[in-house]
C-alpha positions as protocol buffer text, in pm:
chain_id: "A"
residue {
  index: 1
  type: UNK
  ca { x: 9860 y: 8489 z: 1162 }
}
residue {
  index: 2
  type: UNK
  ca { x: 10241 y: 8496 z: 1058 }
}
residue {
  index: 3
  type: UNK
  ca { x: 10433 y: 8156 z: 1061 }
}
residue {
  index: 4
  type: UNK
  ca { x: 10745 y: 7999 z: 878 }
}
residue {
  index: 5
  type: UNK
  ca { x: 11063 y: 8089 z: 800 }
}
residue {
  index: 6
  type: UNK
  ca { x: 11230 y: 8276 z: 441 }
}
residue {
  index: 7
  type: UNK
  ca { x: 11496 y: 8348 z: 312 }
}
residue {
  index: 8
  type: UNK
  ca { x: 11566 y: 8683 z: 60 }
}
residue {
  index: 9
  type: UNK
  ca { x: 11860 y: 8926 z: -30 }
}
residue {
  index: 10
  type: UNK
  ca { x: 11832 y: 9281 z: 53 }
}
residue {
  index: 11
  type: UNK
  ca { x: 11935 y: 9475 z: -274 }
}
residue {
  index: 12
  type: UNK
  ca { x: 12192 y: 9788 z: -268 }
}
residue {
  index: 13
  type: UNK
  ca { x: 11862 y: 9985 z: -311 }
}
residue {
  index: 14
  type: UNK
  ca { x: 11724 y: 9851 z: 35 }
}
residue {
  index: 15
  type: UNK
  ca { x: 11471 y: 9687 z: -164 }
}
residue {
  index: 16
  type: UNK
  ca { x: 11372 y: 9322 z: 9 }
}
residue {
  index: 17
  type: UNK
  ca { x: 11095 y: 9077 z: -119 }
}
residue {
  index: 18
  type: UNK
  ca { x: 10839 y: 9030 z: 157 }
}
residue {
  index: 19
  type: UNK
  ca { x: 10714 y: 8634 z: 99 }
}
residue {
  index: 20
  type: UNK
  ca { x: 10389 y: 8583 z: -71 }
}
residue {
  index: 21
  type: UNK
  ca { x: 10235 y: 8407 z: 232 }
}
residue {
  index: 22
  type: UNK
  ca { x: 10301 y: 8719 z: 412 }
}
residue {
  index: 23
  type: UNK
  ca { x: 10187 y: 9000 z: 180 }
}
residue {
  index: 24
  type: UNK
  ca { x: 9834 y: 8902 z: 175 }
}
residue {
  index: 25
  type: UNK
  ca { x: 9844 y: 8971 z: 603 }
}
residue {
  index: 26
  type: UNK
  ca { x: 10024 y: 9293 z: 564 }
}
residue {
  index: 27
  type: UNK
  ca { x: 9825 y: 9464 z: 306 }
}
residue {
  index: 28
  type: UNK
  ca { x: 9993 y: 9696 z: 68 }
}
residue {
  index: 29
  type: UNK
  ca { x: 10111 y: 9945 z: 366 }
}
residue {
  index: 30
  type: UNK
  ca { x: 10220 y: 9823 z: 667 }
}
residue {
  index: 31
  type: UNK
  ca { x: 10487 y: 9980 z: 952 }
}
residue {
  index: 32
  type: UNK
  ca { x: 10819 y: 9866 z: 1043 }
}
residue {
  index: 33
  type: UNK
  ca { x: 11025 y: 9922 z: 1303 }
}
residue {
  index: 34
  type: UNK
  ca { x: 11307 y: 9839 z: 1526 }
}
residue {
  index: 35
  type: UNK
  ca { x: 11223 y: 9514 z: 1691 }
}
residue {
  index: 36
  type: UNK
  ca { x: 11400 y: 9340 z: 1974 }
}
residue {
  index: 37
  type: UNK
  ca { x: 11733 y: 9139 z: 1973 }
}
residue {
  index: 38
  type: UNK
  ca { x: 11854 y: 9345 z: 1675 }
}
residue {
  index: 39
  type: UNK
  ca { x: 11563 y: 9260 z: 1395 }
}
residue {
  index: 40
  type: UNK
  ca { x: 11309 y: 9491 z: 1264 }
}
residue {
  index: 41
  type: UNK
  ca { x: 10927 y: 9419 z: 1311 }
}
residue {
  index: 42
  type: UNK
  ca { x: 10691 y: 9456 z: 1083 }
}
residue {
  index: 43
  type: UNK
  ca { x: 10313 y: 9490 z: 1183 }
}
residue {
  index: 44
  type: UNK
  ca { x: 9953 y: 9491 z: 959 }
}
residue {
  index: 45
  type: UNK
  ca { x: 9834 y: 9856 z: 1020 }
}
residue {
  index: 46
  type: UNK
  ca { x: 9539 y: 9675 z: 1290 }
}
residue {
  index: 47
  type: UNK
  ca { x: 9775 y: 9514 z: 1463 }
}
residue {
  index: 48
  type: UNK
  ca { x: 9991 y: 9826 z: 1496 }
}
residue {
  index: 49
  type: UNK
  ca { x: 9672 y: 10047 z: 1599 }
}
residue {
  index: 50
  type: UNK
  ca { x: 9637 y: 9821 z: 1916 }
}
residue {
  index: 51
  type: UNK
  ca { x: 10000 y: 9846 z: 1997 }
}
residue {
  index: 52
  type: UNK
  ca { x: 10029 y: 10232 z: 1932 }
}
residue {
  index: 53
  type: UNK
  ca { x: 9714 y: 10192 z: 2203 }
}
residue {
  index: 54
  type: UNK
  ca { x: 9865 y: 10000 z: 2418 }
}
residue {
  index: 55
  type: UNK
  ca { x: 10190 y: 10163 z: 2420 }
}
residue {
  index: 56
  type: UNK
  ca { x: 9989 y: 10534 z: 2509 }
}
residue {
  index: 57
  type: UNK
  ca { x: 9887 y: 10405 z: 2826 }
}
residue {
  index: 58
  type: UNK
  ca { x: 10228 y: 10357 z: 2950 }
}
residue {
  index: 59
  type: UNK
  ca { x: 10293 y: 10663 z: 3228 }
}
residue {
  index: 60
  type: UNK
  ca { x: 10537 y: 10891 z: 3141 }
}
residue {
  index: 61
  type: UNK
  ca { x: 10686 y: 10945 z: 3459 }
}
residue {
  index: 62
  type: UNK
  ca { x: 10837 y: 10588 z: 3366 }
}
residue {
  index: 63
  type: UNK
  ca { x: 11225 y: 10637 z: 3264 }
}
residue {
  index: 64
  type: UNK
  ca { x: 11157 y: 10274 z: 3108 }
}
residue {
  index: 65
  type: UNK
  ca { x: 10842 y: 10341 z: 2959 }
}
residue {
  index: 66
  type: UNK
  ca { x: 10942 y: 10657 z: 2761 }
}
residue {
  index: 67
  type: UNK
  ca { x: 11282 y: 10507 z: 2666 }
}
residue {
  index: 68
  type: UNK
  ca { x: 11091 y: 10199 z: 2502 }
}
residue {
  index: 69
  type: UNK
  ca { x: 10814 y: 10417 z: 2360 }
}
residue {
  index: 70
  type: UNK
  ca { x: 11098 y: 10653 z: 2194 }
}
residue {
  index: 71
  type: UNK
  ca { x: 11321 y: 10339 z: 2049 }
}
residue {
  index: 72
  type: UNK
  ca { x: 11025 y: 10180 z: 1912 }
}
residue {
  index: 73
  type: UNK
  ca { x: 10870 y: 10519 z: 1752 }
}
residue {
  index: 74
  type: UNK
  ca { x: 11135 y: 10695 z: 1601 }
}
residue {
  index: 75
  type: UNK
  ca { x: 11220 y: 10389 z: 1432 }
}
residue {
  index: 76
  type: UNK
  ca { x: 10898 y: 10298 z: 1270 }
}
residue {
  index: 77
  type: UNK
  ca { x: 10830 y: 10384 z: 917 }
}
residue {
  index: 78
  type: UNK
  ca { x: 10527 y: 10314 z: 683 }
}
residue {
  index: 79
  type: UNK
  ca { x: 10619 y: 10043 z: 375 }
}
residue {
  index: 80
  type: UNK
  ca { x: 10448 y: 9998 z: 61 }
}
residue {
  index: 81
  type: UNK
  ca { x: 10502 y: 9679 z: -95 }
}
residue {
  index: 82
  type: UNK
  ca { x: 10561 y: 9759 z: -481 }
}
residue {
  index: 83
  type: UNK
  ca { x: 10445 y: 9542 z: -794 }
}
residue {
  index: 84
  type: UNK
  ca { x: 10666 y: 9251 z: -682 }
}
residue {
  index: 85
  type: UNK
  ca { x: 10631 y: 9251 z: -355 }
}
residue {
  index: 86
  type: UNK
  ca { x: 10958 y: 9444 z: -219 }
}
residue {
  index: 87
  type: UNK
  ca { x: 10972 y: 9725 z: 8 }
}
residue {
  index: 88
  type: UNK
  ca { x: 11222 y: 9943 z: 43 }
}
residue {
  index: 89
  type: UNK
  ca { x: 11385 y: 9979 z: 416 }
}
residue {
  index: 90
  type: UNK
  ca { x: 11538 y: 10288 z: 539 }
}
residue {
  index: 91
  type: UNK
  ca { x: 11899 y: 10304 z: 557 }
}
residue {
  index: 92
  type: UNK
  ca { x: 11888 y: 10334 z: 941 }
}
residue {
  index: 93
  type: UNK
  ca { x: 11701 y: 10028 z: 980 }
}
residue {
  index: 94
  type: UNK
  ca { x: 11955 y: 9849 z: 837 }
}
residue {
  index: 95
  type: UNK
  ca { x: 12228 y: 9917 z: 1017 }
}
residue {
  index: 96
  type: UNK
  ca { x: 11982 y: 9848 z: 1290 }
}
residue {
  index: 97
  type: UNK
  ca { x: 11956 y: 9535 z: 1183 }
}
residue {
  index: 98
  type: UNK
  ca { x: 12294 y: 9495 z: 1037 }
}
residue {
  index: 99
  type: UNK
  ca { x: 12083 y: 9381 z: 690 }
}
residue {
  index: 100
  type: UNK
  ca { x: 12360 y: 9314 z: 453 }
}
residue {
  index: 101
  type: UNK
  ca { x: 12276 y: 9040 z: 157 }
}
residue {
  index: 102
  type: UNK
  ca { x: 12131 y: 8770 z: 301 }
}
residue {
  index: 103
  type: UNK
  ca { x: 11794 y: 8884 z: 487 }
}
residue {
  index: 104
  type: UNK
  ca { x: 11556 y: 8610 z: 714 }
}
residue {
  index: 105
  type: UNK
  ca { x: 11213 y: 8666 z: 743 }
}
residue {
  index: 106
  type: UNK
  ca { x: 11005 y: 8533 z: 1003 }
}
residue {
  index: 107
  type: UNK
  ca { x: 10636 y: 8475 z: 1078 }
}
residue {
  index: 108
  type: UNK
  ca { x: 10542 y: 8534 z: 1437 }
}
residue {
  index: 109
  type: UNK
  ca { x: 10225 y: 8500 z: 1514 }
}
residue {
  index: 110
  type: UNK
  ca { x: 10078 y: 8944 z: 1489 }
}
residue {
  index: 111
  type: UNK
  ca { x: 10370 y: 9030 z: 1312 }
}
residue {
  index: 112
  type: UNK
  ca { x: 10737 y: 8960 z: 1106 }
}
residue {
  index: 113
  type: UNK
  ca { x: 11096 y: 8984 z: 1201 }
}
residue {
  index: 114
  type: UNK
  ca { x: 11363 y: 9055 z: 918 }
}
residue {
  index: 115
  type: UNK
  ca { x: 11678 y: 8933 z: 1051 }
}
residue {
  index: 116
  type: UNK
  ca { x: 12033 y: 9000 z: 914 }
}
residue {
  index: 117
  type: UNK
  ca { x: 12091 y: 8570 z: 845 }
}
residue {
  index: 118
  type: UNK
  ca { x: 12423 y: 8611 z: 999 }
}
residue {
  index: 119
  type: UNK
  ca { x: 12279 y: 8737 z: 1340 }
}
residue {
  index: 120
  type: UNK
  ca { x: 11973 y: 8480 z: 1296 }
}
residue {
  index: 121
  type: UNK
  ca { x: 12142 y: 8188 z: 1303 }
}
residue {
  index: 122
  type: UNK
  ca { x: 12378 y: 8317 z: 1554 }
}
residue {
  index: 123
  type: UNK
  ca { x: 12081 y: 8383 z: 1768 }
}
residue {
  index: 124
  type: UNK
  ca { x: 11873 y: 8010 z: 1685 }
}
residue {
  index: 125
  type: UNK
  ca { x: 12189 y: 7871 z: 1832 }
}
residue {
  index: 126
  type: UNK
  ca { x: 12234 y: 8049 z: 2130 }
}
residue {
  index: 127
  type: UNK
  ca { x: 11804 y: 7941 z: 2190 }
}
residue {
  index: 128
  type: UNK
  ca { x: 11826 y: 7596 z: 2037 }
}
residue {
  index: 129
  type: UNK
  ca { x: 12040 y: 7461 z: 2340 }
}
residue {
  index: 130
  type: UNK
  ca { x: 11829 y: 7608 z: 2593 }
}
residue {
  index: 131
  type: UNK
  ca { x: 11488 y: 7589 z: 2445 }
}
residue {
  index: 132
  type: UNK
  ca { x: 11358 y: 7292 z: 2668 }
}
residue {
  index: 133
  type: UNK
  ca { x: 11477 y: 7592 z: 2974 }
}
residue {
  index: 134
  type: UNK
  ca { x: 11245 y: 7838 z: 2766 }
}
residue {
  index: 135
  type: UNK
  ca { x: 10942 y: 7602 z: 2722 }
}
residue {
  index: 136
  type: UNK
  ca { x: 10982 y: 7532 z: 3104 }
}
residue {
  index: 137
  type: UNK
  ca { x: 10986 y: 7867 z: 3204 }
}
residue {
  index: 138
  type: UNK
  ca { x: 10661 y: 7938 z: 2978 }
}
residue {
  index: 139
  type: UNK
  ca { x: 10505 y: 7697 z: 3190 }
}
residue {
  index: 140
  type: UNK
  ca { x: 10330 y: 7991 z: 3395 }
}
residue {
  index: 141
  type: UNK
  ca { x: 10143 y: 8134 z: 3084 }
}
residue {
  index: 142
  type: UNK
  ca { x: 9986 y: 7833 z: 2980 }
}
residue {
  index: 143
  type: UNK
  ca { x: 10156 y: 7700 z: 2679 }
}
């Protein structure tokens, strides 16, 4: 499981140091790919298996489902952490992601989020004031 929160600057390379506590979870490969609200996901090669799975059973007659399957797809790239412990991000995933110096990385849960820190903290804002509307809503999954 990925949890906590980092903070590490994205070279002019594209080279960004994944945290310790996360390498050892990825493995030395791992894919990553445009995420949701603007961030890039990252996923151990299992946990992308079941996902790839998952996402092949979506029907194709679905506008949605082929949209999402193509966004998330032709994004995703194969990393390889290197002796200490950067990988080296495409240039399209960072405009993506608007990655300029200052990178966040996140732990969540299967995978990580890299976050551009400008659009992080932009975006813990906007969820901070309505988090106790979040939790309440969550109520129906049982958490």
């Amino acid at each position: 499981m990925f949890m906590g929160e980092y903070q590490h600057n994205i070279d002019s390379k594209g080279r960004l140091i994944i945290p310790a506590k996360f390498r050892e979870h990825l493995g030395n490969a791992f894919v990553l790919t445009r995420g949701l609200d603007q961030c890039l996901f990252g996923y151990p090669m299992n946990e992308w298996k079941l996902l790839e799975n998952k996402l092949k059973t979506l029907p194709l007659t679905k506008k949605d489902a082929r949209a999402f399957t193509r966004f998330f797809f032709s994004g995703a790239t194969e990393c390889e952490l290197d002796k200490q412990g950067r990988i080296n991000i495409p240039s399209s995933l960072i405009q993506y992601a608007q990655l300029e110096k200052e990178c966040v990385i996140l732990g969540v849960s299967n995978r990580i989020e890299i976050w551009s820190k400008a659009l992080w903290e932009d975006f813990f804002e906007q969820s901070e004031h309505s988090f106790a509307e979040i939790a309440e809503n969550m109520i129906g999954f049982d958490i």
